[in-house]
LUMLUM-55899 format. One record per residue: residue number from 1; x, y, z of N, C-alpha, C, CB in turn. Coordinates in steps of 0.1 Angstrom, whole numbers. Glycine has a CB too. Example, Ala and Ser with C-alpha at 12.3 -4.5 7.8 and 13.67 -1.06 7.14 Angstrom:
<resi 1 npx 132 npy -57 npz 78 capx 123 capy -45 capz 78 cpx 132 cpy -33 cpz 78 cbpx 113 cbpy -45 cbpz 90>
<resi 2 npx 128 npy -22 npz 71 capx 137 capy -11 capz 71 cpx 129 cpy 0 cpz 79 cbpx 141 cbpy -6 cbpz 57>
END
This chain:
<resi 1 npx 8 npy -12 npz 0 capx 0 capy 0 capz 0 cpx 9 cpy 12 cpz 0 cbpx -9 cbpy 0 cbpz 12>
<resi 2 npx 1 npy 19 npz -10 capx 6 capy 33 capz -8 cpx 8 cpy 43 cpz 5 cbpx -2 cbpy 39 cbpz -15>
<resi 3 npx 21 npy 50 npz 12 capx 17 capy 60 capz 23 cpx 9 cpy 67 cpz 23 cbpx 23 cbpy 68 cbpz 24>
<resi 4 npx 3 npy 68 npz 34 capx -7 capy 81 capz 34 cpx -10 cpy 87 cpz 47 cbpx -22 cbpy 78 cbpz 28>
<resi 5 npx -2 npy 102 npz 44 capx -3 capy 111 capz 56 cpx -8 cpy 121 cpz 57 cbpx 7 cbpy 114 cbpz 61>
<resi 6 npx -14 npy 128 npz 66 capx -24 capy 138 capz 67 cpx -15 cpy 149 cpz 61 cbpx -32 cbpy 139 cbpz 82>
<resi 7 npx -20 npy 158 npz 52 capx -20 capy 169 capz 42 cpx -18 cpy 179 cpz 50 cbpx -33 cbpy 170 cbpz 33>
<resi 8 npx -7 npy 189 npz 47 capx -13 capy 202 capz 53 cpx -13 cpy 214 cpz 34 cbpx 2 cbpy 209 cbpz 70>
<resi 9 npx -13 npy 205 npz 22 capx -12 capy 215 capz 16 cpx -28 cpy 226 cpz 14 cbpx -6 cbpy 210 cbpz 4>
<resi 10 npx -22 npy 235 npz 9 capx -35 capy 246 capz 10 cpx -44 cpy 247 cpz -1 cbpx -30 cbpy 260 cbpz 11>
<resi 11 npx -39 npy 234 npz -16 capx -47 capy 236 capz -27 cpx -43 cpy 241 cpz -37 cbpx -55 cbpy 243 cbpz -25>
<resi 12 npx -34 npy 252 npz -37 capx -29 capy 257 capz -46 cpx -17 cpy 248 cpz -52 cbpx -26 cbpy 270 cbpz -41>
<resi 13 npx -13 npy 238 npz -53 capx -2 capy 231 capz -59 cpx 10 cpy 241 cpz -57 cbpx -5 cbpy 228 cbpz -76>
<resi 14 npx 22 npy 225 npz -49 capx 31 capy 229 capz -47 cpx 44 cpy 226 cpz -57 cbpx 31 cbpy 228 cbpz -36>
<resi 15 npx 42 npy 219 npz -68 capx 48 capy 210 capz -75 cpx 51 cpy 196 cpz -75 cbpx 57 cbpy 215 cbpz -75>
<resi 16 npx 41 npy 191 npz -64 capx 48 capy 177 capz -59 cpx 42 cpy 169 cpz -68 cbpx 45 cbpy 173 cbpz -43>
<resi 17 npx 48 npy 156 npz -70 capx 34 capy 146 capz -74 cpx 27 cpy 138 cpz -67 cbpx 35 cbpy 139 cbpz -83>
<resi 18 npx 14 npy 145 npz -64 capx 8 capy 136 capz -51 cpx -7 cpy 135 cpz -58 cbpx 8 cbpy 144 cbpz -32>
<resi 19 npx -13 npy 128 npz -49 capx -33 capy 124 capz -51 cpx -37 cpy 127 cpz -38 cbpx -40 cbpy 105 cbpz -54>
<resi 20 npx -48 npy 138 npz -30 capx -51 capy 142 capz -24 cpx -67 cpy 129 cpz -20 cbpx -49 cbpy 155 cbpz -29>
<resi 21 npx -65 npy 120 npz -12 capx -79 capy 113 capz -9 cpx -89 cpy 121 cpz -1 cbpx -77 cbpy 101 cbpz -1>
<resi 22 npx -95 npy 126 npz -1 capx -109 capy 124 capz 8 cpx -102 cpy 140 cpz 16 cbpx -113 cbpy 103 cbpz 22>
<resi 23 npx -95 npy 143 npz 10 capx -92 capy 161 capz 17 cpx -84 cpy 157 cpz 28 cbpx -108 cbpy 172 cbpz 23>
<resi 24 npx -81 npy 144 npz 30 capx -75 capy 143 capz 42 cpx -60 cpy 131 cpz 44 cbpx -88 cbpy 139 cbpz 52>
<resi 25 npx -56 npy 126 npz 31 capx -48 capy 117 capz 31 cpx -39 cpy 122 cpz 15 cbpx -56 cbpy 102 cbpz 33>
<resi 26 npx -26 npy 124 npz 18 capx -14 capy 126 capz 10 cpx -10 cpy 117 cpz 6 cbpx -5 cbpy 130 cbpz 16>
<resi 27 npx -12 npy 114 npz -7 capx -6 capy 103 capz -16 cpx 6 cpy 107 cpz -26 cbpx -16 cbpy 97 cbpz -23>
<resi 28 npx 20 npy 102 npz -20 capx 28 capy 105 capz -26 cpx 36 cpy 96 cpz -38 cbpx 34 cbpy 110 cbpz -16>
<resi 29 npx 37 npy 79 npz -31 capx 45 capy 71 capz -40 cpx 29 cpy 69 cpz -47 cbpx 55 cbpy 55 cbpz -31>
<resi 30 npx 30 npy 73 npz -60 capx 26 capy 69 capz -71 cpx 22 cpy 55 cpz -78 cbpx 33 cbpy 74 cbpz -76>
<resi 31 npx 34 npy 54 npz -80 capx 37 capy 37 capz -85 cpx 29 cpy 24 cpz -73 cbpx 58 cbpy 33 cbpz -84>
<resi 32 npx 25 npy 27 npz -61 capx 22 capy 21 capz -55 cpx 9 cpy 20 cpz -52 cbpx 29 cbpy 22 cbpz -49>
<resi 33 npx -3 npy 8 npz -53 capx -15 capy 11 capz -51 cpx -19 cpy 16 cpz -36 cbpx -22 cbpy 0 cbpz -55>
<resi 34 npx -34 npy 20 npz -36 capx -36 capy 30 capz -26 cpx -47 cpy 23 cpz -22 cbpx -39 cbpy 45 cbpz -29>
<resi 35 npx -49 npy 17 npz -13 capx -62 capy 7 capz -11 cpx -73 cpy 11 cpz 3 cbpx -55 cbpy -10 cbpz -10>
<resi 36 npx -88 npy 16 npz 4 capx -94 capy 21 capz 13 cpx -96 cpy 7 cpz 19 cbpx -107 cbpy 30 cbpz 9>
<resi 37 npx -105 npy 6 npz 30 capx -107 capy -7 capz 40 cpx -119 cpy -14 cpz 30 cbpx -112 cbpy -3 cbpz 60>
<resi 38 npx -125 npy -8 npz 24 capx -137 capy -12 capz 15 cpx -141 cpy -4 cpz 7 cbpx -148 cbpy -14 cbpz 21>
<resi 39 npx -150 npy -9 npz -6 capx -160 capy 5 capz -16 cpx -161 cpy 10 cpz -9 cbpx -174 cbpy 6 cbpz -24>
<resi 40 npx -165 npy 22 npz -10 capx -167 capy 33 capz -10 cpx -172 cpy 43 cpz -20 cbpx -159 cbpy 36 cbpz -7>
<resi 41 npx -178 npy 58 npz -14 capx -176 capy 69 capz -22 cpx -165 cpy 80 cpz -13 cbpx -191 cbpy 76 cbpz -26>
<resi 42 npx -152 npy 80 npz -28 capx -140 capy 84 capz -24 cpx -137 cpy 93 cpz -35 cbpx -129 cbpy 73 cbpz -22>
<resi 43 npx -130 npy 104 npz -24 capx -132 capy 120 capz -34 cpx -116 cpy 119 cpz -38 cbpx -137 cbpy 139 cbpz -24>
<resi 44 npx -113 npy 122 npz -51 capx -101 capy 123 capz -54 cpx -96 cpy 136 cpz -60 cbpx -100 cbpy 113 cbpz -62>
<resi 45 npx -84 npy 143 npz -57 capx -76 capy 152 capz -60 cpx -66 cpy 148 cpz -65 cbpx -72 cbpy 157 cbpz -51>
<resi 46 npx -63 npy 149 npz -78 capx -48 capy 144 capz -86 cpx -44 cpy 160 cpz -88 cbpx -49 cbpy 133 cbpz -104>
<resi 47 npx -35 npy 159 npz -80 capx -19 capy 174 capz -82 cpx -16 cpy 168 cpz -91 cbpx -2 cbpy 176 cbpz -68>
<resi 48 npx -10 npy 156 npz -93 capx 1 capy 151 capz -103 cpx 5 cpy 154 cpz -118 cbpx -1 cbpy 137 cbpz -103>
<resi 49 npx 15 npy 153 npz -122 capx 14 capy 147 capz -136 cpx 14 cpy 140 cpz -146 cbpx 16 cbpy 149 cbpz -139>
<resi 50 npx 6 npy 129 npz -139 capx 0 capy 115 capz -137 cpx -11 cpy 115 cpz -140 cbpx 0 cbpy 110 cbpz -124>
<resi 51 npx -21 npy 103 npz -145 capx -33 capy 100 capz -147 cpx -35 cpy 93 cpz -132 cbpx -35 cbpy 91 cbpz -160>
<resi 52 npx -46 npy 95 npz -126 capx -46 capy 83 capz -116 cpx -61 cpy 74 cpz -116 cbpx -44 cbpy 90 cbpz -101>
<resi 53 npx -52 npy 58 npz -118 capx -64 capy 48 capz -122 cpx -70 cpy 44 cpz -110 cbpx -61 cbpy 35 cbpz -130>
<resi 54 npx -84 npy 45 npz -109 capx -98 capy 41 capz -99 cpx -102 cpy 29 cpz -99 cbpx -110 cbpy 48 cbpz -102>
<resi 55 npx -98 npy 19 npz -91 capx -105 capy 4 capz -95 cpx -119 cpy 4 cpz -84 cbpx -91 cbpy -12 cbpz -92>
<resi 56 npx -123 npy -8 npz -92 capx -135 capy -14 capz -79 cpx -131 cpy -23 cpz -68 cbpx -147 cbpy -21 cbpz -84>
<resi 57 npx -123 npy -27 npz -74 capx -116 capy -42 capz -64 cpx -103 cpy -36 cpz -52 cbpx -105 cbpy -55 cbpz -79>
<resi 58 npx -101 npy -44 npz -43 capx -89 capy -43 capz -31 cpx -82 cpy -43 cpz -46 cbpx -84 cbpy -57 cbpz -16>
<resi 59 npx -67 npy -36 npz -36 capx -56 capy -40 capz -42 cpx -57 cpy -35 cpz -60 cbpx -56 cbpy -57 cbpz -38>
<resi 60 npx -59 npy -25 npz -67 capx -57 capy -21 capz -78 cpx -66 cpy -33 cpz -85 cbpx -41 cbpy -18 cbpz -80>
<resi 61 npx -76 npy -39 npz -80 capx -77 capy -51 capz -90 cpx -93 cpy -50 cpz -94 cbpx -73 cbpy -68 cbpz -81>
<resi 62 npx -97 npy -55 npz -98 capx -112 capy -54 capz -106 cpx -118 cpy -45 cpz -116 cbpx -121 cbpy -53 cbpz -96>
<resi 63 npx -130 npy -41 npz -119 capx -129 capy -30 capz -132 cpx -122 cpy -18 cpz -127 cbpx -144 cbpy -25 cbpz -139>
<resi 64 npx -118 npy -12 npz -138 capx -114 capy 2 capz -141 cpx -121 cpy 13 cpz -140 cbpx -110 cbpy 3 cbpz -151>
<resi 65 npx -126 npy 18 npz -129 capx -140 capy 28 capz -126 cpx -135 cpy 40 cpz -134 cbpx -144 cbpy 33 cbpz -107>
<resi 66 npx -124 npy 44 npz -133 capx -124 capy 60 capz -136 cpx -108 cpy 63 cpz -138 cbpx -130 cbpy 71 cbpz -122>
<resi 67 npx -107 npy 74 npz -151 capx -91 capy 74 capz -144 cpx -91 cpy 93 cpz -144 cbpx -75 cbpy 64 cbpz -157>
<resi 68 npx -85 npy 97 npz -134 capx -85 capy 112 capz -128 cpx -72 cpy 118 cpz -135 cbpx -85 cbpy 113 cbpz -110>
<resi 69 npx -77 npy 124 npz -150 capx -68 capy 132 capz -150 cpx -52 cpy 140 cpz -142 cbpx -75 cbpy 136 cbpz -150>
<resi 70 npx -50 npy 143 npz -147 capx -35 capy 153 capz -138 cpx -47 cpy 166 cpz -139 cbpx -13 cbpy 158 cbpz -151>
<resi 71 npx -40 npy 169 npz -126 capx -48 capy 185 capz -123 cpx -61 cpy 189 cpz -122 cbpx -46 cbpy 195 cbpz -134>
<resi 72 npx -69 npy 175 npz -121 capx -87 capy 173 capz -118 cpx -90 cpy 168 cpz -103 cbpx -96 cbpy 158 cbpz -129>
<resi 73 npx -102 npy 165 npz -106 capx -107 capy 160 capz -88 cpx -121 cpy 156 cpz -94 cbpx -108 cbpy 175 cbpz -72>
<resi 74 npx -121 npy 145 npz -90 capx -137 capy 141 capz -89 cpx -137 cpy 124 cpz -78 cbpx -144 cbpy 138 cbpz -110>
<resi 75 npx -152 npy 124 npz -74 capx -159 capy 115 capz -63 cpx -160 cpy 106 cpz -72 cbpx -172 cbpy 120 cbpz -55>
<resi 76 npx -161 npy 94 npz -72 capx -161 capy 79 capz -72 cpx -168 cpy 68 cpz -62 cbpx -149 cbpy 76 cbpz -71>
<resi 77 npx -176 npy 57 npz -66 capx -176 capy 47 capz -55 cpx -167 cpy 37 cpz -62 cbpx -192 cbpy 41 cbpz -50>
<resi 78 npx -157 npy 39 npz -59 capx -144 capy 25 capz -56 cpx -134 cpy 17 cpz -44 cbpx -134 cbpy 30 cbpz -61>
<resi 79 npx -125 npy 13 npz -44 capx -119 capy 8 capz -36 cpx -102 cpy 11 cpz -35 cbpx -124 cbpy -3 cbpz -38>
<resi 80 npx -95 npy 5 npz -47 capx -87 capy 13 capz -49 cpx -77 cpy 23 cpz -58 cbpx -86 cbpy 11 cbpz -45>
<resi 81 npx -65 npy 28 npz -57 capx -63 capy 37 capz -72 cpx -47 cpy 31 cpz -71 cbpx -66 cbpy 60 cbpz -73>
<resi 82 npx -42 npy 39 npz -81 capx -28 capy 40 capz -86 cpx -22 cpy 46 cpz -100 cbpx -24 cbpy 28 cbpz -86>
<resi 83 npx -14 npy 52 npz -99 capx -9 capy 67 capz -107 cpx -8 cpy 54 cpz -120 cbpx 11 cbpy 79 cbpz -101>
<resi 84 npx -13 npy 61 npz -131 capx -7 capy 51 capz -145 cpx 2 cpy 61 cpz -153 cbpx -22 cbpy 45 cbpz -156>
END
């Protein structure tokens, strides 16, 4: 699983490449999937300059719900993501 530590950025992009979860979790290693405890509806922030892919399944696995642009944000009911 991907790190995820509580955010203090302000929104405005700081250059990093991260995925902002649920306004409250800092996703920084990319390459690494990001997995919630279950579905869900899960708000996504992509800073990056990265696509970031949305699955339905644990573990990056099952359909391909959504994939979030670089520099977008949109809500999902998935489980979990990872930068493509």
């Amino acid at each position: 699983m991907a790190a995820a530590l509580p955010t203090g950025s302000s929104g405005t992009g700081d250059g990093r490449d991260i995925v902002i979860i649920d306004n409250t979790l800092e996703i920084s290693q990319m390459s690494e999937c990001w997995s919630s405890g279950f579905a869900r509806e899960i708000q996504f922030q992509n800073r990056s300059k990265r696509p970031y892919l949305v699955y339905s399944g644990n573990h990056c696995t099952g359909d391909l719900v959504a994939t979030i642009a670089p520099g977008t944000s949109a809500t999902y009911f998935a489980w979990s993501a990872i930068g493509g």
